[in-house]
N, CA and C of each residue as an Amber inpcrd file, in Angstrom:
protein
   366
 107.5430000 175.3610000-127.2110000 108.8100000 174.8840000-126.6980000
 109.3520000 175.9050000-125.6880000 110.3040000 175.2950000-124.8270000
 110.6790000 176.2310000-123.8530000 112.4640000 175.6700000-123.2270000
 112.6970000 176.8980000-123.2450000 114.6550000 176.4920000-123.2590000
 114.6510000 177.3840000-121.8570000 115.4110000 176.3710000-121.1430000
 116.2240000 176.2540000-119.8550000 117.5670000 176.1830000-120.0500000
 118.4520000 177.1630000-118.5590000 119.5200000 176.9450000-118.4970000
 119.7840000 176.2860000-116.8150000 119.8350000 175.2690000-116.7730000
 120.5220000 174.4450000-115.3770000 122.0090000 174.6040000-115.2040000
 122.0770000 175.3540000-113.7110000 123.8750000 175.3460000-114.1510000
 124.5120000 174.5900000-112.8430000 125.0760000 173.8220000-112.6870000
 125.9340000 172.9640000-111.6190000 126.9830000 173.6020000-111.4280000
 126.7860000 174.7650000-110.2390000 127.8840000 175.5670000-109.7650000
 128.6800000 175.1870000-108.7980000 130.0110000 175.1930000-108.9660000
 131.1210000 175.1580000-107.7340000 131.5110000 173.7080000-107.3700000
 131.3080000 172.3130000-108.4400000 131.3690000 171.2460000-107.4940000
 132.7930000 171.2150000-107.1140000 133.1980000 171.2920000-105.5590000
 134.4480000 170.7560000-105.3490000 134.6740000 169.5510000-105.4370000
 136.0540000 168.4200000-105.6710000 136.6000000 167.5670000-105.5550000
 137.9110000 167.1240000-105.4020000 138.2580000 166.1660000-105.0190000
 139.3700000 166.1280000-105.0790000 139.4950000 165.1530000-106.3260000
 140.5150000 164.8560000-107.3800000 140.5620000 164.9840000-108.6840000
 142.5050000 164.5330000-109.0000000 142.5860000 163.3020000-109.0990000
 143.7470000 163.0280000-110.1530000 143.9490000 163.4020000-111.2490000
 144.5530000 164.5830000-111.3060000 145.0350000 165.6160000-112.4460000
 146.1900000 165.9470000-112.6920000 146.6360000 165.7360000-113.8550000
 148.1510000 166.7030000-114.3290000 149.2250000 165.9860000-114.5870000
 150.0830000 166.6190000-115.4190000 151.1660000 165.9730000-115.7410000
 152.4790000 165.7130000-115.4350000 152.4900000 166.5450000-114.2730000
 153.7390000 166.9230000-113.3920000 153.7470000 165.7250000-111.8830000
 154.8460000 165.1960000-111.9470000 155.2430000 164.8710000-110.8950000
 154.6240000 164.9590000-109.5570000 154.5900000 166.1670000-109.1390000
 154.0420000 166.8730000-107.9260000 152.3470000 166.8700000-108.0930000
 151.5950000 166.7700000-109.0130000 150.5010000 166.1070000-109.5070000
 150.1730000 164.8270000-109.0700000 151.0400000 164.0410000-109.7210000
 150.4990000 162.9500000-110.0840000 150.7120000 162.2080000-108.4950000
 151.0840000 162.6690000-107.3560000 151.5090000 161.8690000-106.1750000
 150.0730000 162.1740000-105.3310000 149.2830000 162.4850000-105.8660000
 147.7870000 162.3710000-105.1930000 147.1520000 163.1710000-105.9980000
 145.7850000 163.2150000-105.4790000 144.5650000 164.5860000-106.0180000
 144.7810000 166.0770000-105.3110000 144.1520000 167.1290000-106.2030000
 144.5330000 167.9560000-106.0930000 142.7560000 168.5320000-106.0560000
 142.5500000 169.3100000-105.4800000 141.4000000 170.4090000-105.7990000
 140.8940000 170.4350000-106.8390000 140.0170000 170.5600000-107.8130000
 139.3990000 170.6700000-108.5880000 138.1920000 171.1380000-108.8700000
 137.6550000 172.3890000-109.0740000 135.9210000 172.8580000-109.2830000
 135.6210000 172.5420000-110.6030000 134.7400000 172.3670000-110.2040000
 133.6960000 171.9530000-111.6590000 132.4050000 172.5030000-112.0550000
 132.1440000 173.5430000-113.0570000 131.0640000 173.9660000-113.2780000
 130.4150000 173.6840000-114.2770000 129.3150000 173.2210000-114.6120000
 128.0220000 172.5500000-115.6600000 127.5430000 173.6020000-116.1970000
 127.0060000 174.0620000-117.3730000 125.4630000 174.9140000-117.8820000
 125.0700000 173.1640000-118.7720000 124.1260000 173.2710000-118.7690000
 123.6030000 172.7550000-119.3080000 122.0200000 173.3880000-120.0060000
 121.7070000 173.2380000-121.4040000 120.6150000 174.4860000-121.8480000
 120.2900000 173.0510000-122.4620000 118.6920000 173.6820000-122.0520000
 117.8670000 172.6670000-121.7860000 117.0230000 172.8120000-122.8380000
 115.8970000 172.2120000-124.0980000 114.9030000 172.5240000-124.6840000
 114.0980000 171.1430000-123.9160000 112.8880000 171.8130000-123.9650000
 111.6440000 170.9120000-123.1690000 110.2020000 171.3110000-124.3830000
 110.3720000 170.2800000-125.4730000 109.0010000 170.4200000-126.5600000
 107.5360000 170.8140000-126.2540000 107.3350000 170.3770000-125.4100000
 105.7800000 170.2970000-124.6150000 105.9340000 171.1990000-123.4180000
 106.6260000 172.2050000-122.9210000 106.3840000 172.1620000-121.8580000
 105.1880000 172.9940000-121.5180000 104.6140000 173.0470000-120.6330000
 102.9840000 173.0000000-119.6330000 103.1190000 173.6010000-118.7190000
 104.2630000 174.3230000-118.0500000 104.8300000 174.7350000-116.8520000
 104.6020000 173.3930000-115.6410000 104.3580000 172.5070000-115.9440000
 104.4090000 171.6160000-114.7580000 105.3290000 171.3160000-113.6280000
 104.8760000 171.9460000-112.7470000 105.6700000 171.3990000-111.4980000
 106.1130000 170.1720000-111.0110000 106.9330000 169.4180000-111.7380000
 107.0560000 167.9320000-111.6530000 108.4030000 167.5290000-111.7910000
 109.1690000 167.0840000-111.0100000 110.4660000 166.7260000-111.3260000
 110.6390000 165.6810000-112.8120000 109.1310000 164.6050000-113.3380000
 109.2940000 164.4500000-114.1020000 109.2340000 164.9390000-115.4290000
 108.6430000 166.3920000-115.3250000 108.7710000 167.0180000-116.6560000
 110.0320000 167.7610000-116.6040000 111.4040000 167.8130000-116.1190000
 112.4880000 168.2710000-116.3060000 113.2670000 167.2240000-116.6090000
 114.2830000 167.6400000-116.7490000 115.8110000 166.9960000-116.3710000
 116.6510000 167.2140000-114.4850000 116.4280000 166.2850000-114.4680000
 116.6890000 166.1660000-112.5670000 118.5150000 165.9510000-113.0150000
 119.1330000 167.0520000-112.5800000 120.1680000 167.0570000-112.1320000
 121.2730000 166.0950000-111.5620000 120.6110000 165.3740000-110.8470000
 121.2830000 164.5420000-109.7260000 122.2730000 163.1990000-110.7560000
 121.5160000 163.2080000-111.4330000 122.2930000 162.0080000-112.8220000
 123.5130000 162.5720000-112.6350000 123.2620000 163.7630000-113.2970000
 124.7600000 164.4440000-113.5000000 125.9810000 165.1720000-112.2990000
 125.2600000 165.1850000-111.1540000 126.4350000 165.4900000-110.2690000
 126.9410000 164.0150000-109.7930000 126.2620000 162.8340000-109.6550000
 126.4800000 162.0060000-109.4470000 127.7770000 161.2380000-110.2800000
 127.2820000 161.6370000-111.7890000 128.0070000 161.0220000-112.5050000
 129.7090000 161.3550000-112.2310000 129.5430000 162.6580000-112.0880000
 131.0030000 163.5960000-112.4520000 132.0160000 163.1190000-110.6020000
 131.0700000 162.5250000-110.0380000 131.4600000 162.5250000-108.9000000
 132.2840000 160.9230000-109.3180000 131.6890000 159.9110000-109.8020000
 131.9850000 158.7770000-110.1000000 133.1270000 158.8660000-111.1920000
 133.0840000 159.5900000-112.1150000 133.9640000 159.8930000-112.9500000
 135.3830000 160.6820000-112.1390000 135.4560000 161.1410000-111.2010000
 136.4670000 162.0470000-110.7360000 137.3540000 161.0720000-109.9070000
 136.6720000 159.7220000-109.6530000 137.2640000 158.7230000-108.4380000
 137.2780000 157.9630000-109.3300000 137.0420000 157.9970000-110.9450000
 137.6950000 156.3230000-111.6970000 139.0880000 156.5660000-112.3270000
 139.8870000 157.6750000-112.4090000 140.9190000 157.2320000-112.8550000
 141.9330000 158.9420000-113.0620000 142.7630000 158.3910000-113.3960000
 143.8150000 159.6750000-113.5550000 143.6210000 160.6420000-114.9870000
 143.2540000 161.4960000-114.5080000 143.4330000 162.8340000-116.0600000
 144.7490000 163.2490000-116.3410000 145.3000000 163.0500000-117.0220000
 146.5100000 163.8770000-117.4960000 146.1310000 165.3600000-117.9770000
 144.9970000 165.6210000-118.7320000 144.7580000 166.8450000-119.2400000
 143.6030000 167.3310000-118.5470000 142.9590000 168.2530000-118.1110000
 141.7230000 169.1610000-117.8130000 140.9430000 168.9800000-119.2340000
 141.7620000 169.0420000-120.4430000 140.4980000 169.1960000-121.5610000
 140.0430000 167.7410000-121.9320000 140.7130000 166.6750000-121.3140000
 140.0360000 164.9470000-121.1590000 139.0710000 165.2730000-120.5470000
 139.2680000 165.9250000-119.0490000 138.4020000 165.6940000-117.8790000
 136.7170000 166.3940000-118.2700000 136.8540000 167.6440000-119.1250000
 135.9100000 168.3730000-119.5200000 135.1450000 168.0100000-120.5560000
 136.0430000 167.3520000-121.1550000 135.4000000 166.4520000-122.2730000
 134.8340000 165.0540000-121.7260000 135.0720000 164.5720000-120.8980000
 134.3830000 163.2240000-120.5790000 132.9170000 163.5750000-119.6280000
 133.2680000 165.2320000-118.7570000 131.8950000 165.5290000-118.1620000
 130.7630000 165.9100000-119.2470000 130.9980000 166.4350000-119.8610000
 130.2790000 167.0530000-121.6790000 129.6230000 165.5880000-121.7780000
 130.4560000 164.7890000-122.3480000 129.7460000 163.4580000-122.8930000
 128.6820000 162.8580000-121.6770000 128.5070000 162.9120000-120.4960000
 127.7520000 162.8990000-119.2680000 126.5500000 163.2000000-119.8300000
 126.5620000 164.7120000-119.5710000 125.8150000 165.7330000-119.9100000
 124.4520000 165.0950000-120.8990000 125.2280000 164.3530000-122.0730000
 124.1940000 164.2840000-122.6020000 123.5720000 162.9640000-122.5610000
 123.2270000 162.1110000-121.4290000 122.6140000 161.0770000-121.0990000
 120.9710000 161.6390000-121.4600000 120.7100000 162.3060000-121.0900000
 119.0960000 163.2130000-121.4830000 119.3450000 163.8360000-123.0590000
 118.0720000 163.0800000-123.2510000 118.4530000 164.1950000-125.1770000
 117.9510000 165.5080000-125.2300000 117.2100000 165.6390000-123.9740000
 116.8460000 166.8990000-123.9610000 117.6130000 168.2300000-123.1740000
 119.1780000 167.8780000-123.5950000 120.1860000 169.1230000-123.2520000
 120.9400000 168.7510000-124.2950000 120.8430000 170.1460000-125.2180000
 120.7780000 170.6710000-126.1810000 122.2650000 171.2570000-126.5210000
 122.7330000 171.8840000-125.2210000 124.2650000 172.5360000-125.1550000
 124.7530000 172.1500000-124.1550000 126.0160000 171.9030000-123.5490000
 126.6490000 172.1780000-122.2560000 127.9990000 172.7090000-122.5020000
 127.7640000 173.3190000-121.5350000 129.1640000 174.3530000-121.5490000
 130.0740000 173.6990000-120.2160000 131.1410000 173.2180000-119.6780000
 131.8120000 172.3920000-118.7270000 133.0400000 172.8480000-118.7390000
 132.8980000 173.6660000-116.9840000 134.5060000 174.0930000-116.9720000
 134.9620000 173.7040000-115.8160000 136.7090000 173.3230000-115.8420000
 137.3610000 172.3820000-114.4570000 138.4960000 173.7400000-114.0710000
 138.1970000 174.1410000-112.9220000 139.2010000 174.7670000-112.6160000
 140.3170000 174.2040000-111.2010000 141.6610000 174.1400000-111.8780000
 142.4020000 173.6910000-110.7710000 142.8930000 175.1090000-110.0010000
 142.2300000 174.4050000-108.9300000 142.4240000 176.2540000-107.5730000
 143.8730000 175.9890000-107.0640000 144.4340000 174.8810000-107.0040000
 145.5450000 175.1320000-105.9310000 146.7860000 175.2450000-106.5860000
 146.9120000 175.3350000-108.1170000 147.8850000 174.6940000-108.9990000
 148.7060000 175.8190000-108.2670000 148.8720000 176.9550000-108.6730000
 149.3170000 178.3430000-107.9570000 149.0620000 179.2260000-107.0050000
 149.5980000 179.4670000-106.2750000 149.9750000 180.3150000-105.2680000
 149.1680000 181.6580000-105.4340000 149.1910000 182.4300000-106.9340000
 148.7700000 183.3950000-107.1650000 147.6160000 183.5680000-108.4660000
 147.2980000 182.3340000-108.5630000 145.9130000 182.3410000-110.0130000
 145.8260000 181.1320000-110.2930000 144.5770000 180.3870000-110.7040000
 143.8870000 179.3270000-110.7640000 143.7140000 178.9110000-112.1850000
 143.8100000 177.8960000-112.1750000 144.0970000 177.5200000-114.2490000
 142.7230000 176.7790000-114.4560000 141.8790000 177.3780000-115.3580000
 140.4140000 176.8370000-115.6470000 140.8310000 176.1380000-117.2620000
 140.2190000 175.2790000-117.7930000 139.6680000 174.8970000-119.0810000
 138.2080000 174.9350000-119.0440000 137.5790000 174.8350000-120.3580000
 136.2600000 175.4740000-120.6500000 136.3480000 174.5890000-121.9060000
 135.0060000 174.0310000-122.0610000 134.4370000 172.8130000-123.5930000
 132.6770000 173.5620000-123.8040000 132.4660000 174.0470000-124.5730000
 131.2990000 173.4500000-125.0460000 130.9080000 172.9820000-126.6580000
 129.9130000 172.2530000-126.0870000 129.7730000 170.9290000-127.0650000
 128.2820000 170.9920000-127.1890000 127.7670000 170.6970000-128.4780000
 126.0720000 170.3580000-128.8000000 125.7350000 169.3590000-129.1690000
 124.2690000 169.1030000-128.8790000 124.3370000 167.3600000-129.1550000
 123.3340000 166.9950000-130.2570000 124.0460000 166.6560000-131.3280000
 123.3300000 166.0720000-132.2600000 122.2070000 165.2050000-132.7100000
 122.1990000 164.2470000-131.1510000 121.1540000 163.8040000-131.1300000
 119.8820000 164.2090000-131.2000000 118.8760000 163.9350000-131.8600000
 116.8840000 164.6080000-131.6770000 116.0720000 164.4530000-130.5240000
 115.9940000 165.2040000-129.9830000 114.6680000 165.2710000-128.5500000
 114.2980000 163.7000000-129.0240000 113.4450000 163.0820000-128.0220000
 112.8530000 162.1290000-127.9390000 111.3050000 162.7000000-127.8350000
């Protein structure tokens, strides 16, 4: 067996977030960072996009998820990318953090989830 860490660094977006007034009158900035730790049963070192987990599911997803609807909380938003995450049974952990950059003038407010998935390798 062999454990991977894939990490989806820096996605910017723009992102219906928050509970304030001044929030809620559009999107605001939002980064988004993934780990996702990977176990692969068999692996062979094969050079094959089909012996991994291809990424693209998941930036895709979070991208579709960020344009369906309004977050009131960062720990919804982190929690609904987590549940993403585990479309593949073969990611094991993800760690998912949303940081809003523009909230302040002088420091950036992150939330942070990780979550393991109960489900069994296939």
């Amino acid at each position: 067996m062999a454990e991977f860490t894939i990490i989806l660094d820096g996605l910017d977006l723009p992102i219906s977030i928050g509970i304030h007034p001044e929030e809620r009158a559009g999107p605001q900035r939002v980064t988004i960072s993934v780990w996702l730790h990977i176990e692969y049963p068999d692996w062979a070192s094969r050079d094959s996009i089909d012996a991994v987990v291809d990424y693209d599911y998941l930036r895709q997803g979070i991208v579709s998820l960020a344009a369906s609807r309004h977050f009131d909380l960062q720990e919804t938003l982190v929690e609904a990318v987590a549940a993403l995450a585990f479309a593949d049974r073969r990611v094991r952990r993800v760690r998912v953090r949303s940081t809003k950059t523009d909230i302040y003038p002088d420091a950036a407010i992150a939330c942070e989830i990780e979550r393991g998935n109960p489900a069994p390798i296939a």
